[in-house]
VOKOL-145827 format. One line per 8 residues: number of its first residue (from 1); their letters; for each residue x, y, z of C-alpha. Coordinates in nm, 2 decimals. Layout:
// VOKOL-145827
NUM = a = X/Y/Z | ...
***
This chain:
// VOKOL-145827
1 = xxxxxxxx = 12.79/14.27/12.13 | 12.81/14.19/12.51 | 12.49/14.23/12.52 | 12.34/13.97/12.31 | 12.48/13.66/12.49 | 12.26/13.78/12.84 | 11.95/13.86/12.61 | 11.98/13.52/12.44
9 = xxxxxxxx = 12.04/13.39/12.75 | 11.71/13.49/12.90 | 11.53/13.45/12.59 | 11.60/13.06/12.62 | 11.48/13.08/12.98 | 11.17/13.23/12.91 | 11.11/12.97/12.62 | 11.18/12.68/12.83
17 = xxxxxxxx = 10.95/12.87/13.08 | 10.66/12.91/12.86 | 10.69/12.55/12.73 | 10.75/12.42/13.09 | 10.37/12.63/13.19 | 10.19/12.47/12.87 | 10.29/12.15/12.98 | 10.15/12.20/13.34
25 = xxxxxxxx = 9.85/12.34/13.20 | 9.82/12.06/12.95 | 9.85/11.76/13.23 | 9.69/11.92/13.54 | 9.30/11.83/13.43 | 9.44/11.49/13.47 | 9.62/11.53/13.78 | 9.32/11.72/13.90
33 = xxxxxxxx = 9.12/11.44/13.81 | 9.35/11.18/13.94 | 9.36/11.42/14.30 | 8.93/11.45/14.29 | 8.90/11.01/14.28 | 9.14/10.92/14.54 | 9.03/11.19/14.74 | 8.61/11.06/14.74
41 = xxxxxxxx = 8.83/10.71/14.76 | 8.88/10.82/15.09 | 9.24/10.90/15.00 | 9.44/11.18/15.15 | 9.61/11.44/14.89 | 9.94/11.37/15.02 | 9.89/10.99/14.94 | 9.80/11.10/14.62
49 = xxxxxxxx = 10.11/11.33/14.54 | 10.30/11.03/14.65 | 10.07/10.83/14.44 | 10.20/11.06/14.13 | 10.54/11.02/14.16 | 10.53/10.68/14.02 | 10.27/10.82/13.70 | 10.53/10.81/13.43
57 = xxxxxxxx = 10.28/10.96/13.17 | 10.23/11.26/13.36 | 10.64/11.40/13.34 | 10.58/11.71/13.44 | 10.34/11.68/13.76 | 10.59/11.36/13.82 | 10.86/11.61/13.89 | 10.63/11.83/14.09
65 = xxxxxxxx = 10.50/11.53/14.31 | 10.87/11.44/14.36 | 10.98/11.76/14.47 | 10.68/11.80/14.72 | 10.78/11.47/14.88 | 11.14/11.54/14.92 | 11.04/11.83/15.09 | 10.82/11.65/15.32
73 = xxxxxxxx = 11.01/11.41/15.39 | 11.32/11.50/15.36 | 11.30/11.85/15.52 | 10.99/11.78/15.77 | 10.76/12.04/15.60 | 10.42/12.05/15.63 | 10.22/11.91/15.30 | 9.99/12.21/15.31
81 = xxxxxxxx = 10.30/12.49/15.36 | 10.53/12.29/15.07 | 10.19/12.29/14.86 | 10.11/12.67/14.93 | 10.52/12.77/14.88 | 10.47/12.58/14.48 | 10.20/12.79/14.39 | 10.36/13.12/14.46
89 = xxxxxxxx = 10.64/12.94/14.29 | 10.45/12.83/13.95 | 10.39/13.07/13.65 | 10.09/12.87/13.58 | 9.81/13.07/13.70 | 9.57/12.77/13.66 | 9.78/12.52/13.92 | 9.86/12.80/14.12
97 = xxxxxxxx = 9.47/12.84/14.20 | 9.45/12.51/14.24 | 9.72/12.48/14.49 | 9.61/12.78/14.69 | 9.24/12.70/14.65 | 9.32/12.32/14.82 | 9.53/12.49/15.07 | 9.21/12.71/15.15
105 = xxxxxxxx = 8.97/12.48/15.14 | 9.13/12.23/15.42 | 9.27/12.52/15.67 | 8.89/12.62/15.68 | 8.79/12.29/15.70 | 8.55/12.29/15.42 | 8.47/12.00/15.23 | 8.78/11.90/14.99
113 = xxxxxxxx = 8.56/11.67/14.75 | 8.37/11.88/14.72 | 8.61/12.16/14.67 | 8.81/11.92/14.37 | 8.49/11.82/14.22 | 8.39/12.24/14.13 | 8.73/12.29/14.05 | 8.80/12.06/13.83
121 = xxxxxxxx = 8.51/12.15/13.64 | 8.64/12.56/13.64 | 8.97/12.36/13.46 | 8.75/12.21/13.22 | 8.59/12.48/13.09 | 8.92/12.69/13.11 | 9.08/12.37/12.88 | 8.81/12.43/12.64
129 = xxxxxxxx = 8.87/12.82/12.60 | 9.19/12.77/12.58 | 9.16/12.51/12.30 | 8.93/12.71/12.10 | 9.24/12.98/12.11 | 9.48/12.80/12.04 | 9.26/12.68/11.70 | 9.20/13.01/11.62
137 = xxxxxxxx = 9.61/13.03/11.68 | 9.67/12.73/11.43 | 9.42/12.92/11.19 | 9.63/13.24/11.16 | 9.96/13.06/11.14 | 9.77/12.81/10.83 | 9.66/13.15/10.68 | 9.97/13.33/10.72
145 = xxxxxxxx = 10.11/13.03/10.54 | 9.90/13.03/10.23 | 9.99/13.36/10.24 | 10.37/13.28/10.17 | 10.25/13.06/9.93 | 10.02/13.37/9.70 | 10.39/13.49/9.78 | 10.62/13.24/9.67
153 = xxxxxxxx = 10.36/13.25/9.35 | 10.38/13.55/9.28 | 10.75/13.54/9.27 | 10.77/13.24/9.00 | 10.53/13.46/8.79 | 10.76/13.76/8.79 | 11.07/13.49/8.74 | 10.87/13.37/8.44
161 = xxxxxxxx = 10.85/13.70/8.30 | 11.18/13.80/8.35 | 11.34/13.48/8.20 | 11.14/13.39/7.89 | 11.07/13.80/7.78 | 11.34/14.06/7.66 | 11.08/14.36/7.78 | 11.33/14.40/8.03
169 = xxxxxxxx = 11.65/14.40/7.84 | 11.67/14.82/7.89 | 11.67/14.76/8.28 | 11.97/14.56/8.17 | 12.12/14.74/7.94 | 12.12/15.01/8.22 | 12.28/14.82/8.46 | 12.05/14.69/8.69
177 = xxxxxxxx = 12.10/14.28/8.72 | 11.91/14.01/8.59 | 11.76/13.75/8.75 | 12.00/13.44/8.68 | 11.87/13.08/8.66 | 12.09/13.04/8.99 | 11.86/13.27/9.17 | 11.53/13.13/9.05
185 = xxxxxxxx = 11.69/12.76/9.18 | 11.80/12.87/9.55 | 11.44/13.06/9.56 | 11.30/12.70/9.47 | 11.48/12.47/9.67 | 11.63/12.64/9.96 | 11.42/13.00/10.05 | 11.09/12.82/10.01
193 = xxxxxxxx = 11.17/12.49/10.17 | 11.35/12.68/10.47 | 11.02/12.92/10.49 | 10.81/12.58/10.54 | 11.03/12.45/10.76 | 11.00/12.81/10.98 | 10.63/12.71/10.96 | 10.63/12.37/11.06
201 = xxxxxxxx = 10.85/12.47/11.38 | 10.61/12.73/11.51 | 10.36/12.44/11.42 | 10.51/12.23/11.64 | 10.57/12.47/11.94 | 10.18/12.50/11.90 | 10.04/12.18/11.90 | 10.13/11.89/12.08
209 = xxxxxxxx = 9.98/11.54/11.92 | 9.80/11.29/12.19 | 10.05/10.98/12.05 | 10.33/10.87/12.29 | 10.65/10.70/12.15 | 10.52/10.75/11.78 | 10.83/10.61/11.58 | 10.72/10.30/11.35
217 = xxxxxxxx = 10.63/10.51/11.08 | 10.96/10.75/11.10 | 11.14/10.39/11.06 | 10.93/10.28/10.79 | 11.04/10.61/10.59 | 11.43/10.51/10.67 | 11.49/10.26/10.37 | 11.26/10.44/10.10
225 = xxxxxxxx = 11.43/10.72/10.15 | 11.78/10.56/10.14 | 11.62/10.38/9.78 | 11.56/10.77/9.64 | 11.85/10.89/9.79 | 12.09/10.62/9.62 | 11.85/10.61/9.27 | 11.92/11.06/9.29
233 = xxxxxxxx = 12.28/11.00/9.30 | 12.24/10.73/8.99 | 12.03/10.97/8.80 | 12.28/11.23/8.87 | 12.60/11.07/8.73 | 12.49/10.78/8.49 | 12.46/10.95/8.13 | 12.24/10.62/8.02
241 = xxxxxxxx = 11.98/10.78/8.28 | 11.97/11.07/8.11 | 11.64/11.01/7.96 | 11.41/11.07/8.30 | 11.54/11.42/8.32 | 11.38/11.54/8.01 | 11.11/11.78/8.08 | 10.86/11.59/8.00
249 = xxxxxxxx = 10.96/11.29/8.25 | 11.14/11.46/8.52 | 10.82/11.58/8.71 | 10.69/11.24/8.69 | 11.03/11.10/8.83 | 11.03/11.35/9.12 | 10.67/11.27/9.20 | 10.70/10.89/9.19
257 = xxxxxxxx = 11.03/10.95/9.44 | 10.83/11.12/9.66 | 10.54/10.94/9.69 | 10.82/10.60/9.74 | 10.94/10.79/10.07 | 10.61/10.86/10.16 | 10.33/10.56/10.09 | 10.55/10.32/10.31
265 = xxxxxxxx = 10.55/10.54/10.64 | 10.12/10.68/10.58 | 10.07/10.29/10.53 | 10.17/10.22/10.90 | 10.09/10.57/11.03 | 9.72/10.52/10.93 | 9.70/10.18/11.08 | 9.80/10.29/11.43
273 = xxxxxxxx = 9.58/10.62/11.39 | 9.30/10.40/11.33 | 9.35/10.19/11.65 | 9.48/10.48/11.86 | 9.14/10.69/11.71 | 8.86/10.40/11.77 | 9.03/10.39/12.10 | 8.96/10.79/12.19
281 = xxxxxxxx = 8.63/10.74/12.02 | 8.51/10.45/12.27 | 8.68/10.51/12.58 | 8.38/10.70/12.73 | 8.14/10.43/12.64 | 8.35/10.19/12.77 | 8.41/10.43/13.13 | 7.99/10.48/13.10
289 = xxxxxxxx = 7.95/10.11/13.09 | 8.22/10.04/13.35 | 8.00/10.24/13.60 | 7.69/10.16/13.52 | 7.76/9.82/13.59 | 7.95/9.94/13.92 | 7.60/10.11/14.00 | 7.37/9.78/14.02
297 = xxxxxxxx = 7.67/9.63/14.30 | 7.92/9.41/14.03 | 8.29/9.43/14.15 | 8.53/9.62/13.98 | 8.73/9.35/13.82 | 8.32/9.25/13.69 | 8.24/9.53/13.61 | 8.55/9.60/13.35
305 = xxxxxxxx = 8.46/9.24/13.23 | 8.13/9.32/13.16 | 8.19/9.64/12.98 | 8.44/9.46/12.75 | 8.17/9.25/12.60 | 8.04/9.52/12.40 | 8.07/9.58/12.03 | 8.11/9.81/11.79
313 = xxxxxxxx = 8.42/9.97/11.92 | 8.61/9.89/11.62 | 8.96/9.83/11.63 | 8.94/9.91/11.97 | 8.76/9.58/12.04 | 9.07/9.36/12.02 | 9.24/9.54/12.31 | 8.89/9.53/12.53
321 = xxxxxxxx = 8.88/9.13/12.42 | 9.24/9.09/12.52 | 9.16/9.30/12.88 | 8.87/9.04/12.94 | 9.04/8.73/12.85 | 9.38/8.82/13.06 | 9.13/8.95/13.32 | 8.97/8.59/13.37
329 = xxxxxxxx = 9.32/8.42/13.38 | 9.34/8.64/13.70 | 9.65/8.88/13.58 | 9.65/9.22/13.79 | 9.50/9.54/13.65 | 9.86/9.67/13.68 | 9.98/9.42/13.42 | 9.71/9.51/13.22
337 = xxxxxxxx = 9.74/9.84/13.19 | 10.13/9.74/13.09 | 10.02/9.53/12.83 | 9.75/9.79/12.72 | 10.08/10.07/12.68 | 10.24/9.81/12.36 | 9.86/9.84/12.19 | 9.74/10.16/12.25
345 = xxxxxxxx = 9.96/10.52/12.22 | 9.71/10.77/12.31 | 9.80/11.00/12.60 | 9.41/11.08/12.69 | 9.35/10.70/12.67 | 9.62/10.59/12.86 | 9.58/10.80/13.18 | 9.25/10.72/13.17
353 = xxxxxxxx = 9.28/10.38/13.15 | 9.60/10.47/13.45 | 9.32/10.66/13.65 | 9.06/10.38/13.62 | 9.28/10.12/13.74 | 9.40/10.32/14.03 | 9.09/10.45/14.15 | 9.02/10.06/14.16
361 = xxxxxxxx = 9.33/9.94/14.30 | 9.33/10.21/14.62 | 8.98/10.35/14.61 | 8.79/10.02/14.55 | 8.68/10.23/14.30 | 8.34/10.37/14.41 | 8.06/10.46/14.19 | 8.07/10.82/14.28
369 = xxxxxxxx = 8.44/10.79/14.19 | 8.37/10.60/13.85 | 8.08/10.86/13.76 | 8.35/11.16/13.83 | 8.60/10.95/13.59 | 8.32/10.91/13.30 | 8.18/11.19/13.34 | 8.55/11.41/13.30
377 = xxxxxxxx = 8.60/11.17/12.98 | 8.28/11.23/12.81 | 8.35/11.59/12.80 | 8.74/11.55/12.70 | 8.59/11.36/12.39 | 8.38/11.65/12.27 | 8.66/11.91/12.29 | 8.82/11.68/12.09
385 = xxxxxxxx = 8.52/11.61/11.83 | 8.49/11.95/11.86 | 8.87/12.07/11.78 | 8.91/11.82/11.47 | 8.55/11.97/11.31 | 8.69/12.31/11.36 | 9.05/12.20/11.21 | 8.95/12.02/10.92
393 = xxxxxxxx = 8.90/12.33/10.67 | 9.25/12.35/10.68 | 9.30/12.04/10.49 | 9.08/12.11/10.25 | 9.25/12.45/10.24 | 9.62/12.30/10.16 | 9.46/12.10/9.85 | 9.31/12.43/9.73
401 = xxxxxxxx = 9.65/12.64/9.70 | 9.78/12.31/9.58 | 9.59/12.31/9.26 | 9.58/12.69/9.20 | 9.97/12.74/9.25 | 10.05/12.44/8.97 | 9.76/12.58/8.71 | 9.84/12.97/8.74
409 = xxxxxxxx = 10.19/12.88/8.70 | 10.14/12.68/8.41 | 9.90/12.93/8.27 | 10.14/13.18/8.31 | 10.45/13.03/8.18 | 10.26/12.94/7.86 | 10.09/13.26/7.79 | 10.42/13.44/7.82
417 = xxxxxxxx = 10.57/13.16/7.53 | 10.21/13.26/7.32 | 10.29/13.61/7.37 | 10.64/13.60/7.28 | 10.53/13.40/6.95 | 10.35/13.75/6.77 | 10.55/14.02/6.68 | 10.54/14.30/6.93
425 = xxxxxxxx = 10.78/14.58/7.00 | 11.01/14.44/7.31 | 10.96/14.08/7.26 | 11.10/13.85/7.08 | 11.01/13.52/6.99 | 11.06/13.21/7.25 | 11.25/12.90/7.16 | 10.97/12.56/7.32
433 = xxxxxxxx = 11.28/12.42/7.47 | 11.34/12.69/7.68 | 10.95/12.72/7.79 | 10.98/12.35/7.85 | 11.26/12.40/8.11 | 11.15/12.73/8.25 | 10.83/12.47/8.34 | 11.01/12.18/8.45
441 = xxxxxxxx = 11.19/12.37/8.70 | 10.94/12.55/8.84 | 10.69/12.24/8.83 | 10.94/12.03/9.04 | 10.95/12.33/9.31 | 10.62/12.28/9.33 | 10.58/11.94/9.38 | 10.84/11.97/9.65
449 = xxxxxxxx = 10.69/12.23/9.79 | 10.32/12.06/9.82 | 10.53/11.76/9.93 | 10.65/11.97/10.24 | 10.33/12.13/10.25 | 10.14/11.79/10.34 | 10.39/11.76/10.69 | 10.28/12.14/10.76
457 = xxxxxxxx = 9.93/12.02/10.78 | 9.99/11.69/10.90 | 10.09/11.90/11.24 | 9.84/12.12/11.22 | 9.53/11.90/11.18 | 9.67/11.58/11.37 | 9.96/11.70/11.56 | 10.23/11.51/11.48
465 = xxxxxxxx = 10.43/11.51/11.19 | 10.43/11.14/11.10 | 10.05/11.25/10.98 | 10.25/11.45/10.71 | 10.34/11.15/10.57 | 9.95/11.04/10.43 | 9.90/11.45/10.35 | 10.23/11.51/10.19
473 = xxxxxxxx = 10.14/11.18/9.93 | 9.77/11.32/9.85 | 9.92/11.65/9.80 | 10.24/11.57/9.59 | 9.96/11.34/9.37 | 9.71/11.69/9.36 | 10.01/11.86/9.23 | 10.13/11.69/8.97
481 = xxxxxxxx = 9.77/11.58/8.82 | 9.71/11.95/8.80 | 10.02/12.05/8.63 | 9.98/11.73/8.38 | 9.65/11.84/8.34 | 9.69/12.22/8.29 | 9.97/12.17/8.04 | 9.76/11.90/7.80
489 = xxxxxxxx = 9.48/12.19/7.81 | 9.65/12.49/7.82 | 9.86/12.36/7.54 | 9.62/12.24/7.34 | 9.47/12.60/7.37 | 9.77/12.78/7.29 | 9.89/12.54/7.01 | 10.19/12.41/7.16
497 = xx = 10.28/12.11/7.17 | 10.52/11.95/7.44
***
């Protein structure tokens, strides 16, 4: 037992480790980037670490430039011996090459531009491997959790037998235990959803969305969700209410519920996906066009001007027009880019939009400098293109097991109550009633369960659970068509009428 605290202990550090690697690895093509622009600006690399430490939306090389600078200045250390003492310090292999390749590079006087520019290609390409793994990652953890589900399937089947059949009565009879109605409803609503919720965890841990300070639609689900909350405890105690929990309305009560906590927050998540995606979508055209003009000798501040004028960006066209407009009343590019932060919540956008006006700002920014910036940007937008072609499957995937795991369980429950009906040795015949609420029960579980299932792949294919919100309504709605429309046929089949 005194054993456990320690290896807890160290298992925490090596989690916070990990995490605090993946986020160094995450923002470093950035930095990289941001290092390889000042530096053909004519800027020196301890300028730019210095330069970093007021770069909000890059936490974790923030720290890092902080810490270098202390040391520099505060304990009179040479840039290149504090810079060459981090990287034997990191546990990111990536930034340690980095670090000890700079380091190289200037105490043998070669050329640093040079130097960034082929480096920060060799991170580019290792970004790309490493988001093709961690797809292939997301796709074991989405098949590992349709696996639960054949599971969690196959486990209502066997419930089904079990509670509507007395084939088993000997096992009874001999003392082994039944399966009580208690079980079946912490199976339902406790081992399943806490299952999901194991998922969605390891989910999160593995992808990491591209929105900053995404709360609007987690306050748009607040008062639905009080609404349901306060109309459950109604439903619960008022007799008169009794009505909507028969089993032929109950399903359709928990569905509507659901889909009132969800609509509200997928209304408001979708619009800021939409700017935050048209954004992503055109900020390399905008970059291409930015340099272009910079080519044929405009200024900067003309150049951006000029670029704005385009169309077809979509919604991403009101925040170039209001760039333009507060660019010809003469407001700084700093201001800008602080009024660009309340329109626009994409992290790639952002710190390129951060870079750009830096670059401009100390730099003067340069065409060689601008081409670097587009060029980096063009290719961030097809690992992205390529990442969401590879991920989408997966949705398509979570409406699948939604419609087979409400029609074989249907099937199921009502070929059991058929069989039961003709006189065979170890049955005995079925009352409807208790068919009807051996399927209501196991049809709410899972609409619930497709409910939590749509936050699951919200993660997964958009990373960040607010996405959960749009997937979770289509899903709860594929749910409970299927069951509404497995029952009408299957019961008309069967002869039973409900």
């Amino acid at each position: 037992m005194q054993m456990k605290g320690p290896k807890i202990l160290r298992w925490a550090l090596n989690l916070f480790r990990r995490e605090e690697t993946a986020e160094i690895d995450r923002e470093l093509p950035f930095a990289a980037l941001l290092f390889t622009l000042l530096s053909a600006s004519g800027v020196t690399i301890y300028e730019s670490w210095k330069k970093l430490c007021s770069i909000s939306l890059l936490p974790t090389f923030q720290k890092e430039a902080k810490e270098i600078v202390r040391q520099v200045e505060v304990l009179g250390y040479d840039p290149l011996t504090v810079m060459y003492r981090r990287a034997n310090k990191t546990r990111s292999k990536n930034y340690r090459e980095f670090l000890l390749g700079y380091v190289s590079s200037v105490r043998s006087g070669g050329n640093v531009v040079n130097y960034l520019k082929s480096k920060l290609r060799s991170i580019f390409e290792v970004q790309s491997a490493s988001a093709i793994r961690s797809i292939e990652r997301l796709g074991t953890l989405v098949e590992a959790y349709a696996v639960m589900l054949i599971v969690t399937l196959c486990s209502y089947i066997l419930f089904i037998i079990f509670a509507t059949t007395s084939v088993f009565e000997p096992m009874k009879m001999s003392g082994t235990p039944g399966i009580s109605p208690a079980i079946v409803c912490v199976l339902i609503f406790f081992v399943t959803p806490m299952v999901s919720i194991i998922f969605m965890v390891i989910a999160h841990a593995e992808r990491k969305s591209n929105l900053v300070g995404l709360r609007r639609p987690y306050y748009a689900a607040i008062l639905p969700l009080i609404i349901v909350s306060a109309f459950t405890a109604l439903l619960a105690y008022l007799p008169m209410l009794d009505f909507l929990k028969t089993p032929q309305t109950f399903p359709l009560v928990t569905t509507v519920c659901l889909l009132a906590i969800s609509i509200p927050p997928a209304i408001v998540y979708m619009k800021i996906a939409k700017i935050n995606s048209d954004a992503e979508n055109s900020i390399p055209s905008f970059l291409r066009d930015v340099t272009e003009a910079r080519k044929i000798g405009l200024s900067p501040e003309k150049s951006i001007i000029h670029a704005t004028k385009r169309t077809g960006y979509g919604r991403f066209t009101e925040t170039l027009q209001l760039i333009r407009s507060q660019m010809e009343w003469g407001v700084s590019l700093r201001k800008i880019f602080t009024n660009i932060k309340r329109k626009i919540q994409t992290w790639p956008v952002l710190v390129n939009f951060l870079i750009l006006v830096e670059t401009i700002k100390i730099g003067g920014g340069s065409a060689a400098a601008l081409e670097i910036l587009t060029d980096y940007s063009e290719k961030q937008k097809d690992v992205e293109v390529n990442k969401k072609s590879l991920l989408r499957p997966y949705v398509i995937l979570a409406f699948i097991w939604s419609i087979l795991i409400a029609l074989t369980t249907t099937m199921v429950a009502m070929a059991v109550y058929a069989l039961t009906q003709i006189s065979l040795p170890g049955a005995t015949a079925l009352p409807l009633e208790v068919m009807e609420n051996q399927v209501n029960l196991f049809s709410i579980g899972i609409i619930l369960q497709c409910w939590l299932s749509g936050f699951f792949v919200g993660k997964v294919n958009e990373g960040t659970f607010a996405a959960g919100f749009k997937y979770s309504a289509l899903l709860v709605l594929t749910a409970y068509i299927s069951l509404l429309l497995s029952q009408n046929f299957l019961g008309g089949m069967y002869g039973i009428v409900t």
